[in-house]
N, CA, C and O atoms as a Maestro MAE file, in Angstrom:
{
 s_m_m2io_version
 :::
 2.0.0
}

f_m_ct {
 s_m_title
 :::
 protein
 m_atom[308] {
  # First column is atom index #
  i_m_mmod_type
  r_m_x_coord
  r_m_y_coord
  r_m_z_coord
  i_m_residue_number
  s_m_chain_name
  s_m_pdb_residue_name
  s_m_pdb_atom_name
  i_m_atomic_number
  :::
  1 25 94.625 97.162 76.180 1 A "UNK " " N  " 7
  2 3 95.829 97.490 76.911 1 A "UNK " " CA " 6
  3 2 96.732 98.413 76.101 1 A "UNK " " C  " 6
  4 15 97.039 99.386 76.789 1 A "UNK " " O  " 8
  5 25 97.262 98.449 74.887 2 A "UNK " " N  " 7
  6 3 98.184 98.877 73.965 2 A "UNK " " CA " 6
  7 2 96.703 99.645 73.113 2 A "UNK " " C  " 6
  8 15 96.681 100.851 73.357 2 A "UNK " " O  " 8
  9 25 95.709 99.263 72.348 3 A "UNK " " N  " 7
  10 3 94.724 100.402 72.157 3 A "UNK " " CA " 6
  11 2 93.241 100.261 72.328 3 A "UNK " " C  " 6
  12 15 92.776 99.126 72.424 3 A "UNK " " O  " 8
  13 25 92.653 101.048 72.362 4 A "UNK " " N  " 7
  14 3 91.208 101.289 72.784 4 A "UNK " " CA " 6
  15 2 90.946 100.073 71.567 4 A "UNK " " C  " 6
  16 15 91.615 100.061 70.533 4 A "UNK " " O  " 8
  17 25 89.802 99.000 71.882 5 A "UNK " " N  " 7
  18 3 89.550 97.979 71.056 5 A "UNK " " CA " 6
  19 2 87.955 98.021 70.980 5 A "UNK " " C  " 6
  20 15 87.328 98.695 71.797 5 A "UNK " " O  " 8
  21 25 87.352 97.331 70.044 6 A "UNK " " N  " 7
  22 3 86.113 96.967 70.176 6 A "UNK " " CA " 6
  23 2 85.851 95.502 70.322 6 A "UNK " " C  " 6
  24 15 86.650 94.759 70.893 6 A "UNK " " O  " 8
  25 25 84.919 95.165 69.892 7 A "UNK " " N  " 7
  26 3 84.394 93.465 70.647 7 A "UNK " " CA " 6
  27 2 84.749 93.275 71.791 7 A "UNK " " C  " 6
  28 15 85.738 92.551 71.912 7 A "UNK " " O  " 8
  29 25 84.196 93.753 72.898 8 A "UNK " " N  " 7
  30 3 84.314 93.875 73.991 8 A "UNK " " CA " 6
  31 2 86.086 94.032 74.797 8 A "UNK " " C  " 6
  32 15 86.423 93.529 75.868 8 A "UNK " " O  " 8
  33 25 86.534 94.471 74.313 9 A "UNK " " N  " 7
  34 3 87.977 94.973 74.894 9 A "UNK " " CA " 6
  35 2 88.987 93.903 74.890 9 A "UNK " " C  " 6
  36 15 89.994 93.839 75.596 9 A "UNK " " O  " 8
  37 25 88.509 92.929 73.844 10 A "UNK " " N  " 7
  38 3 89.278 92.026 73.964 10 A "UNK " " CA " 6
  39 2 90.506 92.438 72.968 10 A "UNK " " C  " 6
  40 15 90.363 93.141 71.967 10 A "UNK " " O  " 8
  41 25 91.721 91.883 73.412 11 A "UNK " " N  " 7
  42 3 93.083 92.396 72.518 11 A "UNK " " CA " 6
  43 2 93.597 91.354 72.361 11 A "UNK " " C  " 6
  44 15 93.972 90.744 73.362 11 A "UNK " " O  " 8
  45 25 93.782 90.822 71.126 12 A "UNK " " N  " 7
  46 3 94.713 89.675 71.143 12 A "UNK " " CA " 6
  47 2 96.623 89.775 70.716 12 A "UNK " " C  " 6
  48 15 97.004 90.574 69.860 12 A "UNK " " O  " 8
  49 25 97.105 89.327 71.077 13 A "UNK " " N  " 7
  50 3 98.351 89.739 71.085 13 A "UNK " " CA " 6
  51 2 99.506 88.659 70.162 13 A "UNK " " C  " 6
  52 15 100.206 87.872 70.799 13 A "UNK " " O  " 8
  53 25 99.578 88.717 68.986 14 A "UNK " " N  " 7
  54 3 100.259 87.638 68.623 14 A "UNK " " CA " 6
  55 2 101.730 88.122 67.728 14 A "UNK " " C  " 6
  56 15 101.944 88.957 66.848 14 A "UNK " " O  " 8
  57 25 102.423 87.307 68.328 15 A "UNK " " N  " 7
  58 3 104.093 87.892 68.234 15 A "UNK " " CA " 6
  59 2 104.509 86.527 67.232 15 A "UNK " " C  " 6
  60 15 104.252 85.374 67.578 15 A "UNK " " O  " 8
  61 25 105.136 86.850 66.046 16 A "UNK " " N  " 7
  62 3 105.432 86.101 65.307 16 A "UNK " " CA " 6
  63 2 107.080 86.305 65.391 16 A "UNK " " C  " 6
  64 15 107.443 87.434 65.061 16 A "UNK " " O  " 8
  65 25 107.831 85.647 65.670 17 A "UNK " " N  " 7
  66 3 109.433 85.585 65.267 17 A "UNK " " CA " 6
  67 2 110.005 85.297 63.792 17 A "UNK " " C  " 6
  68 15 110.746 84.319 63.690 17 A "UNK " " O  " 8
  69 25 109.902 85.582 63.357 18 A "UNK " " N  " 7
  70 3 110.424 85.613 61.487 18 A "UNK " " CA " 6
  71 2 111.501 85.847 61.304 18 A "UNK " " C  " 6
  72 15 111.876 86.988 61.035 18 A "UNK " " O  " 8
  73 25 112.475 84.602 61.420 19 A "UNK " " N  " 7
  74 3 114.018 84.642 61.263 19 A "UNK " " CA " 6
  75 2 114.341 84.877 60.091 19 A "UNK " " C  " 6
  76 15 114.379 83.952 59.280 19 A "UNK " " O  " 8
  77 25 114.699 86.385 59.671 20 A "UNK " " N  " 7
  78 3 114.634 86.449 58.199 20 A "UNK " " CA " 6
  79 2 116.263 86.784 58.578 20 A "UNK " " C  " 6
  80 15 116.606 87.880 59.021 20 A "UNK " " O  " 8
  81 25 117.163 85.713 58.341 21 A "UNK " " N  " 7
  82 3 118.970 85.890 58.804 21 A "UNK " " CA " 6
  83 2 119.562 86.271 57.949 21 A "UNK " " C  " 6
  84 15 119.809 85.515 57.010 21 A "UNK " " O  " 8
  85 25 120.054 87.722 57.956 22 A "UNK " " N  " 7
  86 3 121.132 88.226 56.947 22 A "UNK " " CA " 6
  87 2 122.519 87.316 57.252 22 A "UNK " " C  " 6
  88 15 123.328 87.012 56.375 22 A "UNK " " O  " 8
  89 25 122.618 86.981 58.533 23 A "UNK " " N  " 7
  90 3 124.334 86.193 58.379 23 A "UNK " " CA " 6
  91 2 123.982 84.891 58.807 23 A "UNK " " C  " 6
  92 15 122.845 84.684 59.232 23 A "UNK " " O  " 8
  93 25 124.825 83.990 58.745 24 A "UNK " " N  " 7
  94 3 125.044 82.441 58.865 24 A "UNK " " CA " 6
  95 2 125.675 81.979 60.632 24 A "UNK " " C  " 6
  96 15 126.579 82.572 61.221 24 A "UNK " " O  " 8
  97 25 125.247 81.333 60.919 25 A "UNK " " N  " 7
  98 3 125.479 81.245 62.103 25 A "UNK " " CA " 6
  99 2 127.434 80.821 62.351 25 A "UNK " " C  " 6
  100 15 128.312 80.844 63.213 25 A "UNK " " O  " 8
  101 25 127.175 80.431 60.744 26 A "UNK " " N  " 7
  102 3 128.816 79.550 61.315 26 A "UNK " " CA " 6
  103 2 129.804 80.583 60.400 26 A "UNK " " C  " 6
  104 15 130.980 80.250 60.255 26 A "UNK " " O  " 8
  105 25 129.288 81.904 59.752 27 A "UNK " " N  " 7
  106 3 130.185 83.227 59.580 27 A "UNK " " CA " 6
  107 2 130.002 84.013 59.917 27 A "UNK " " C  " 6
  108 15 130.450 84.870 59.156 27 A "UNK " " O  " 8
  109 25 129.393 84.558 60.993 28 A "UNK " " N  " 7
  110 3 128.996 85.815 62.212 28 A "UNK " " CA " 6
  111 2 128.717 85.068 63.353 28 A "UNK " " C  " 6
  112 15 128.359 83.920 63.615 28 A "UNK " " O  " 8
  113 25 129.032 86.227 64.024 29 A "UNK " " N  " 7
  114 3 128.720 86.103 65.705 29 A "UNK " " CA " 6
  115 2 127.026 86.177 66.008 29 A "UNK " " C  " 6
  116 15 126.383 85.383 66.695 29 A "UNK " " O  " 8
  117 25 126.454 87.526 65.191 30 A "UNK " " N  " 7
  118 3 125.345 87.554 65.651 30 A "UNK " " CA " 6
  119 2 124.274 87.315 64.103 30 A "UNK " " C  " 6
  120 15 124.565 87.436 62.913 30 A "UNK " " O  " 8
  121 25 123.077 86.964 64.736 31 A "UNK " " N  " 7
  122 3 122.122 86.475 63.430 31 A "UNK " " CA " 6
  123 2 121.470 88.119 63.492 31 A "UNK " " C  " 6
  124 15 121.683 88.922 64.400 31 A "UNK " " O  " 8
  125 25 120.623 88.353 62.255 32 A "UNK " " N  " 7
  126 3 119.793 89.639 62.300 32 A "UNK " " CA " 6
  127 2 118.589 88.768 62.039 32 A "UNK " " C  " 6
  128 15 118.623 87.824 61.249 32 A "UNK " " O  " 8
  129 25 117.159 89.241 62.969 33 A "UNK " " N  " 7
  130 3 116.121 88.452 62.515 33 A "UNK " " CA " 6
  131 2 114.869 89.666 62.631 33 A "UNK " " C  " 6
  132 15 115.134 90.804 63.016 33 A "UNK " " O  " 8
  133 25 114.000 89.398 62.385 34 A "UNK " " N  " 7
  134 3 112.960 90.328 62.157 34 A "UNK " " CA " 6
  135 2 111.620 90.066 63.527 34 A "UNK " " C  " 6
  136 15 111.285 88.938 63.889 34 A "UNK " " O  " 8
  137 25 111.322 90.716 63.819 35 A "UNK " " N  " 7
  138 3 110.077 90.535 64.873 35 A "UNK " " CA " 6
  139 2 109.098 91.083 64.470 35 A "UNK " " C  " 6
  140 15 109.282 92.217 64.027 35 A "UNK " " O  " 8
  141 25 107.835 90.591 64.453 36 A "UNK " " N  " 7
  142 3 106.888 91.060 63.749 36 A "UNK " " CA " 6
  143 2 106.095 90.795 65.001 36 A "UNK " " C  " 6
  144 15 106.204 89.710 65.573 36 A "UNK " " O  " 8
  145 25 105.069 92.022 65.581 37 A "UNK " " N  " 7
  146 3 103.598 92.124 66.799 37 A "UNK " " CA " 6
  147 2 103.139 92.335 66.346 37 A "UNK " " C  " 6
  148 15 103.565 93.230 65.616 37 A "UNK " " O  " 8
  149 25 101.662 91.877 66.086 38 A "UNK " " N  " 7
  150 3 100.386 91.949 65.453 38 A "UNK " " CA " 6
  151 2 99.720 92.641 66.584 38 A "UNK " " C  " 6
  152 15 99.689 91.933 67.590 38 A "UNK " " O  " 8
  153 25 99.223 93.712 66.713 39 A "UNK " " N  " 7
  154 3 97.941 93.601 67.949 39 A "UNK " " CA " 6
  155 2 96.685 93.844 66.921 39 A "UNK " " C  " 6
  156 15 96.500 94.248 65.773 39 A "UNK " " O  " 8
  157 25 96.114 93.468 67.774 40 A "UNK " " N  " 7
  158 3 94.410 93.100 66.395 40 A "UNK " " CA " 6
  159 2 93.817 93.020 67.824 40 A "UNK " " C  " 6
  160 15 94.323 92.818 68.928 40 A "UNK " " O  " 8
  161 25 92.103 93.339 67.237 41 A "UNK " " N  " 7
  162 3 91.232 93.261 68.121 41 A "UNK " " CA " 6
  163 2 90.377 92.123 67.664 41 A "UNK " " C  " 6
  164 15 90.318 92.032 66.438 41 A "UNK " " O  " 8
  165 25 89.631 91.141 68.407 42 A "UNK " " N  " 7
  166 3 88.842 90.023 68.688 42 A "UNK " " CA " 6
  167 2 87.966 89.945 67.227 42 A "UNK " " C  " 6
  168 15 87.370 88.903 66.953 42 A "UNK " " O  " 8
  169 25 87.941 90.705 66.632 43 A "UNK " " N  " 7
  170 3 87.456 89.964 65.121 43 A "UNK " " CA " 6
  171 2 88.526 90.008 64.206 43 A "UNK " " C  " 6
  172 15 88.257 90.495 63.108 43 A "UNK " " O  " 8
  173 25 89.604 89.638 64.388 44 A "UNK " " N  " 7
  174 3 90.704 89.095 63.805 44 A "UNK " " CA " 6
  175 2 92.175 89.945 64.008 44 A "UNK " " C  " 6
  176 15 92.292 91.143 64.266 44 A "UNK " " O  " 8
  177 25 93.348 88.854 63.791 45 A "UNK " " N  " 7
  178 3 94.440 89.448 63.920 45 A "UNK " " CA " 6
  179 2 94.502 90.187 62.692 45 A "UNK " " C  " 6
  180 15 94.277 91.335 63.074 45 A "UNK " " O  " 8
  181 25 94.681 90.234 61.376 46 A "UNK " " N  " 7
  182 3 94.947 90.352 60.627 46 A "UNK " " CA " 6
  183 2 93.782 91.173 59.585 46 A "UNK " " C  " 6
  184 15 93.756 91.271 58.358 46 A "UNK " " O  " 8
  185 25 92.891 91.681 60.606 47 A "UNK " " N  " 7
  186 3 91.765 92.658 59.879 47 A "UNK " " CA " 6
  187 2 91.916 94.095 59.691 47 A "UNK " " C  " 6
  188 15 92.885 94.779 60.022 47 A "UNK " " O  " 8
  189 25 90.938 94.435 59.171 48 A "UNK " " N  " 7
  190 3 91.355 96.338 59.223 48 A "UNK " " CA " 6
  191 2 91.727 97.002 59.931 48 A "UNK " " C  " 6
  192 15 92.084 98.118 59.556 48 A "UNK " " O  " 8
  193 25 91.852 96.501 61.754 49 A "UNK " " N  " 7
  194 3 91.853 97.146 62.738 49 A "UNK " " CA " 6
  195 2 93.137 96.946 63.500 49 A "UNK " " C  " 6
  196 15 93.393 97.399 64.615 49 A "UNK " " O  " 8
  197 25 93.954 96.155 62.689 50 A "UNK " " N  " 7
  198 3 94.965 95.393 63.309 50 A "UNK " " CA " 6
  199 2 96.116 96.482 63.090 50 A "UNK " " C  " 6
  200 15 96.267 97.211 62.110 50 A "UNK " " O  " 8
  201 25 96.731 96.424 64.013 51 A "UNK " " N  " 7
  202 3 97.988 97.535 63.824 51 A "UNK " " CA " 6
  203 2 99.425 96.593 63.982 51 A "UNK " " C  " 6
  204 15 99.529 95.802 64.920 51 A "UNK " " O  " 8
  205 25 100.440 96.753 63.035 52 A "UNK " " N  " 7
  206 3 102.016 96.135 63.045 52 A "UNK " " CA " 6
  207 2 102.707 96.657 63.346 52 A "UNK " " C  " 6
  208 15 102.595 97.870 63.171 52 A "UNK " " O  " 8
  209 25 103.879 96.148 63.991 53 A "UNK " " N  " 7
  210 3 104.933 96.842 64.734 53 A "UNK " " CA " 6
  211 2 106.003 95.524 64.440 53 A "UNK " " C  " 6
  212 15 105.909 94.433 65.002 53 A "UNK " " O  " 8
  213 25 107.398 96.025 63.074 54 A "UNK " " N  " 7
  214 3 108.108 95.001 63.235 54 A "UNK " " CA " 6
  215 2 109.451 95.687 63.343 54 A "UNK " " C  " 6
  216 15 109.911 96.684 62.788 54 A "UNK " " O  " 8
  217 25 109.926 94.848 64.222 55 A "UNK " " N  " 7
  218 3 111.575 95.681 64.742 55 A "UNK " " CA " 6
  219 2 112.690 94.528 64.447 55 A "UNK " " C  " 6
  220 15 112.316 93.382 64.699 55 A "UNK " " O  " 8
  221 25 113.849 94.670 64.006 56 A "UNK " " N  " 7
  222 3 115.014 94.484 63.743 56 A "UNK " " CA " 6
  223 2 115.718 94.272 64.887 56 A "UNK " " C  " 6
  224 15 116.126 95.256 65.504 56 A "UNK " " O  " 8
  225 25 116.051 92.620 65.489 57 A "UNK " " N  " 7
  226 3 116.438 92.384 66.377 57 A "UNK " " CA " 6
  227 2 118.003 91.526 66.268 57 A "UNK " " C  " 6
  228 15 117.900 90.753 65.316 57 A "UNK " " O  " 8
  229 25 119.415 91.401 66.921 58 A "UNK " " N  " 7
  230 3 120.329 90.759 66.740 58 A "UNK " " CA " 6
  231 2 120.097 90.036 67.568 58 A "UNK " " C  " 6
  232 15 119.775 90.391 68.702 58 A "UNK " " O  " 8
  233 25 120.246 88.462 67.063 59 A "UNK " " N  " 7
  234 3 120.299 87.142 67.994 59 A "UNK " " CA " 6
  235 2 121.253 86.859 67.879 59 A "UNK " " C  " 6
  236 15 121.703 86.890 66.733 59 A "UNK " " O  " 8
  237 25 122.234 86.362 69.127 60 A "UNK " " N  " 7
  238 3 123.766 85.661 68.736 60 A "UNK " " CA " 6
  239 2 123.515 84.304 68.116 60 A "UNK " " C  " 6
  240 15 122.388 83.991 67.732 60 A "UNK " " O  " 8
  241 25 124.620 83.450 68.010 61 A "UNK " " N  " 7
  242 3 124.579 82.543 67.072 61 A "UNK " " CA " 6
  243 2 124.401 81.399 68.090 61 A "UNK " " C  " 6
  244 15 124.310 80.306 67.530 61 A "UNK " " O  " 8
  245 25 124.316 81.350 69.628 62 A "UNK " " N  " 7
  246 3 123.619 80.314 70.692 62 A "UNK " " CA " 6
  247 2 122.327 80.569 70.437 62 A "UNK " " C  " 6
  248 15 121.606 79.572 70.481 62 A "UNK " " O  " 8
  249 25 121.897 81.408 70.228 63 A "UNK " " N  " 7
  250 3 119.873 81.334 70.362 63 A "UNK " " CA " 6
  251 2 119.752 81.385 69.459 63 A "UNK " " C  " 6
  252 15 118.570 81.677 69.279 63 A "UNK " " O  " 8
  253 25 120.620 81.211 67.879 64 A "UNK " " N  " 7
  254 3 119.709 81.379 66.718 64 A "UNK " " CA " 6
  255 2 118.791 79.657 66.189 64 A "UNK " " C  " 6
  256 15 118.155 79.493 65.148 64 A "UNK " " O  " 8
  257 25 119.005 78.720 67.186 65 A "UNK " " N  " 7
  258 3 118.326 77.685 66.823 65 A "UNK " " CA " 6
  259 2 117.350 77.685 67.551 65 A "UNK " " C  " 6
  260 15 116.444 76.886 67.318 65 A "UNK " " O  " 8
  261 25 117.258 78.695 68.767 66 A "UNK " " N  " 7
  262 3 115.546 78.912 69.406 66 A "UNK " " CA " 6
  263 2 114.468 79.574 69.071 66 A "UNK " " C  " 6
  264 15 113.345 79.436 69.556 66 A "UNK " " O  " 8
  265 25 114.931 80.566 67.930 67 A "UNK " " N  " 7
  266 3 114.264 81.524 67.372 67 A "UNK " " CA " 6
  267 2 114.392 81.058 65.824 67 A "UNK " " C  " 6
  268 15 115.382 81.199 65.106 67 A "UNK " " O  " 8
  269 25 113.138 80.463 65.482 68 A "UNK " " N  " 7
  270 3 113.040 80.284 63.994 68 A "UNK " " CA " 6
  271 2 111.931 80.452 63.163 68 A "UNK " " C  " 6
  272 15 111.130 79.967 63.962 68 A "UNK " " O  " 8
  273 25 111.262 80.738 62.236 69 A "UNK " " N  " 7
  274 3 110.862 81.044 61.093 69 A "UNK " " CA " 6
  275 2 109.228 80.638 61.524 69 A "UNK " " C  " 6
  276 15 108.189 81.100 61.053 69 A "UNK " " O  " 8
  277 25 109.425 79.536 62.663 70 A "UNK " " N  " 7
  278 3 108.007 78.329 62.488 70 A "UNK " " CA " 6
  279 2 107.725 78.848 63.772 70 A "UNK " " C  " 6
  280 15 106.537 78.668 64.041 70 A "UNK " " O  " 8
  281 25 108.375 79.445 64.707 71 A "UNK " " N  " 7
  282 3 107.946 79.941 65.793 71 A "UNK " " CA " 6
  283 2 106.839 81.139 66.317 71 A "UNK " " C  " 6
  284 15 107.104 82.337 66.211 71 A "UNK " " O  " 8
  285 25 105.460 80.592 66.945 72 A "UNK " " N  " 7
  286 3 104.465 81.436 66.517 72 A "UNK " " CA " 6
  287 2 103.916 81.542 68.585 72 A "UNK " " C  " 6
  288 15 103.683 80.541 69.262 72 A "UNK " " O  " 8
  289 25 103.862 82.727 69.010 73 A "UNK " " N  " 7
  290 3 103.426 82.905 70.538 73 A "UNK " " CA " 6
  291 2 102.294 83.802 70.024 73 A "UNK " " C  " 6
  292 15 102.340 84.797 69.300 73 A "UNK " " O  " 8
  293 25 100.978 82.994 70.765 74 A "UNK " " N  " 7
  294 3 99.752 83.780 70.273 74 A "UNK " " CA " 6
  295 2 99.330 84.219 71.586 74 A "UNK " " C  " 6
  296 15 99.293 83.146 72.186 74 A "UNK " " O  " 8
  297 25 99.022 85.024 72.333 75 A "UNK " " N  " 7
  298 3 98.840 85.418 74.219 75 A "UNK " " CA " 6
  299 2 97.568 86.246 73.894 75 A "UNK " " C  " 6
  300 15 97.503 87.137 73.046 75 A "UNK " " O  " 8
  301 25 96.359 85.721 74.870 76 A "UNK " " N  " 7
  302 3 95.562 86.435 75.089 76 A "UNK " " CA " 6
  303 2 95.243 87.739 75.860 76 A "UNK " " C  " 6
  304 15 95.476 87.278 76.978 76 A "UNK " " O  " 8
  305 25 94.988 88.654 76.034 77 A "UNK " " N  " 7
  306 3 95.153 89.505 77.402 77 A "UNK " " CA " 6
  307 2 94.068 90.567 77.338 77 A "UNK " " C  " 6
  308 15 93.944 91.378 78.256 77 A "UNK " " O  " 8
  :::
 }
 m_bond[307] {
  # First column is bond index #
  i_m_from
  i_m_to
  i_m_order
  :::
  1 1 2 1
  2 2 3 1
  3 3 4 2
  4 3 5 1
  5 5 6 1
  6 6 7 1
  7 7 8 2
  8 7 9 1
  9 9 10 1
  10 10 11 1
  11 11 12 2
  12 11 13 1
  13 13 14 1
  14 14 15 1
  15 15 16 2
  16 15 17 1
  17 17 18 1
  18 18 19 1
  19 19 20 2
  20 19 21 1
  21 21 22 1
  22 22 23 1
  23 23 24 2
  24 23 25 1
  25 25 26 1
  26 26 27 1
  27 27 28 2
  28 27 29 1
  29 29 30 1
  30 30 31 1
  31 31 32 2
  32 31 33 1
  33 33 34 1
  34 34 35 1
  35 35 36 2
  36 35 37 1
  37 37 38 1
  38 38 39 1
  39 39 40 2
  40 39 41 1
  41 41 42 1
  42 42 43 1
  43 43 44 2
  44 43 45 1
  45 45 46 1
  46 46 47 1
  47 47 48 2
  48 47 49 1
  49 49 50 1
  50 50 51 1
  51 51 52 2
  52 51 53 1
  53 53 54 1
  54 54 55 1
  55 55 56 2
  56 55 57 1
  57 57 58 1
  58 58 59 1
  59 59 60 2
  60 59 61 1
  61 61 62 1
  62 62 63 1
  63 63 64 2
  64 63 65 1
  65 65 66 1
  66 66 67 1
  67 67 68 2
  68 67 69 1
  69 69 70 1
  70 70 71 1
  71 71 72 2
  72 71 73 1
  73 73 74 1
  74 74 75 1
  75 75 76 2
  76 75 77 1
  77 77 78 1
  78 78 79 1
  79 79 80 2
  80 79 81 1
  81 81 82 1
  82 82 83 1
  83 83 84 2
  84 83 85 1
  85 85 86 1
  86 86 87 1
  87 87 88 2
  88 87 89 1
  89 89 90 1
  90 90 91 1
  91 91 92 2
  92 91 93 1
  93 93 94 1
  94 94 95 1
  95 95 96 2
  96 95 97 1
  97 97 98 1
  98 98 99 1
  99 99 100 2
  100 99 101 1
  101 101 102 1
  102 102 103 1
  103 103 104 2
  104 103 105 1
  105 105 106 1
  106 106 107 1
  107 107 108 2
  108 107 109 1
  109 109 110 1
  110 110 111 1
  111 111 112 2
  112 111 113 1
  113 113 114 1
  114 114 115 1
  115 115 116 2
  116 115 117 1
  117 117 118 1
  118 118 119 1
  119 119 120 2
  120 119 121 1
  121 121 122 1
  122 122 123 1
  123 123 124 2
  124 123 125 1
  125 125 126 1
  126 126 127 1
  127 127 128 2
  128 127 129 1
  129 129 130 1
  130 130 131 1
  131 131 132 2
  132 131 133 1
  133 133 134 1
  134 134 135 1
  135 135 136 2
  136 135 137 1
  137 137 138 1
  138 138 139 1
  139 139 140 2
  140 139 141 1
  141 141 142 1
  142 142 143 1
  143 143 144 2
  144 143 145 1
  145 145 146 1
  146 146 147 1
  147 147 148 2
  148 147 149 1
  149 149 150 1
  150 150 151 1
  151 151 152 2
  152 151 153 1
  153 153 154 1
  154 154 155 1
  155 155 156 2
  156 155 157 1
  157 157 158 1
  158 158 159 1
  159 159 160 2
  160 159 161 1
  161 161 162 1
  162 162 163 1
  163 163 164 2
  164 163 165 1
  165 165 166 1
  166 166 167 1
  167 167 168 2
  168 167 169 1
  169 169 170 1
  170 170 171 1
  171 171 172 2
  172 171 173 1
  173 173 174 1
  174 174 175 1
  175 175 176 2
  176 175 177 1
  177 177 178 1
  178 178 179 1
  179 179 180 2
  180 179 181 1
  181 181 182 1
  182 182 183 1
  183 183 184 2
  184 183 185 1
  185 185 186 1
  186 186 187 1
  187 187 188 2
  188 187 189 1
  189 189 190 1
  190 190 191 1
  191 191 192 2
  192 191 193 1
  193 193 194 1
  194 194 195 1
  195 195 196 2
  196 195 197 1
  197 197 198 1
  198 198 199 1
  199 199 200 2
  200 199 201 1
  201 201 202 1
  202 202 203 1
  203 203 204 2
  204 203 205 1
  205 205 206 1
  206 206 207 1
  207 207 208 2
  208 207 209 1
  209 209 210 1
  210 210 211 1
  211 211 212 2
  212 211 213 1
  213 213 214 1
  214 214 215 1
  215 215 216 2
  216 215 217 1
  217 217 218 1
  218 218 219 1
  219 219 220 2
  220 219 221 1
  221 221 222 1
  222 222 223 1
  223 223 224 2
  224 223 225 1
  225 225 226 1
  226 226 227 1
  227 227 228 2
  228 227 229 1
  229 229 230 1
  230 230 231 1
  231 231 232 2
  232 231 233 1
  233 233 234 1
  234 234 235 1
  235 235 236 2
  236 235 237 1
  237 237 238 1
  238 238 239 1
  239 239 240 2
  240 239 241 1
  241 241 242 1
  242 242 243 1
  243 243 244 2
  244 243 245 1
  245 245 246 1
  246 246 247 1
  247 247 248 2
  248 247 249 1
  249 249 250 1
  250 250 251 1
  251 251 252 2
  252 251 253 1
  253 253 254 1
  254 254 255 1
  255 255 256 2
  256 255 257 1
  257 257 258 1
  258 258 259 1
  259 259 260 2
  260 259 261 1
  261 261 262 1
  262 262 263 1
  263 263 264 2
  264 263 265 1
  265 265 266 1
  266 266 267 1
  267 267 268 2
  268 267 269 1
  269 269 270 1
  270 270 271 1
  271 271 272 2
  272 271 273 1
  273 273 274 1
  274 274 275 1
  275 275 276 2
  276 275 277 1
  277 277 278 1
  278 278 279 1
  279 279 280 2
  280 279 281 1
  281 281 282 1
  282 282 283 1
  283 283 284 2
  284 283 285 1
  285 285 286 1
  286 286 287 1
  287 287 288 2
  288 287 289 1
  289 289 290 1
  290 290 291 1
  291 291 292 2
  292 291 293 1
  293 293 294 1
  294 294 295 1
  295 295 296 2
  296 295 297 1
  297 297 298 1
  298 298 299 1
  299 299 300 2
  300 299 301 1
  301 301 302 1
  302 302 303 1
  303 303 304 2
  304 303 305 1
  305 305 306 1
  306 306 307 1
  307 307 308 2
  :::
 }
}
């Protein structure tokens, strides 16, 4: 879907949330956290073929206890 893959076109898609918080929830409004997308093809996320994409996201300080460090969405597609 996102790139031409091998092992049969399978793409696995795994989005890691990595609350890496420059501010404190209880001395800023908003948290800064890091997003890290793995796309990798079917012989591993994390192999030669795997491409990263991590972007710099602001969470306010209501969702910074939904988004944390241990939070891992792995989606097949």
């Amino acid at each position: 879907m996102f790139f031409d893959t091998p092992a049969k076109g399978v793409v696995d898609v795994a989005i890691t949330l990595a609350a890496v918080c420059l501010f404190d929830a209880y001395f800023a409004q908003a948290v800064l956290c890091v997003v890290v997308v793995v796309l990798g093809s079917a012989d591993g996320l994390f192999g030669l073929g795997s491409a990263m994409l991590v972007v710099a996201v602001a969470v306010s300080s209501e969702m910074q206890q939904l988004v944390t460090a241990d939070d891992i969405l792995i989606a097949g597609v």
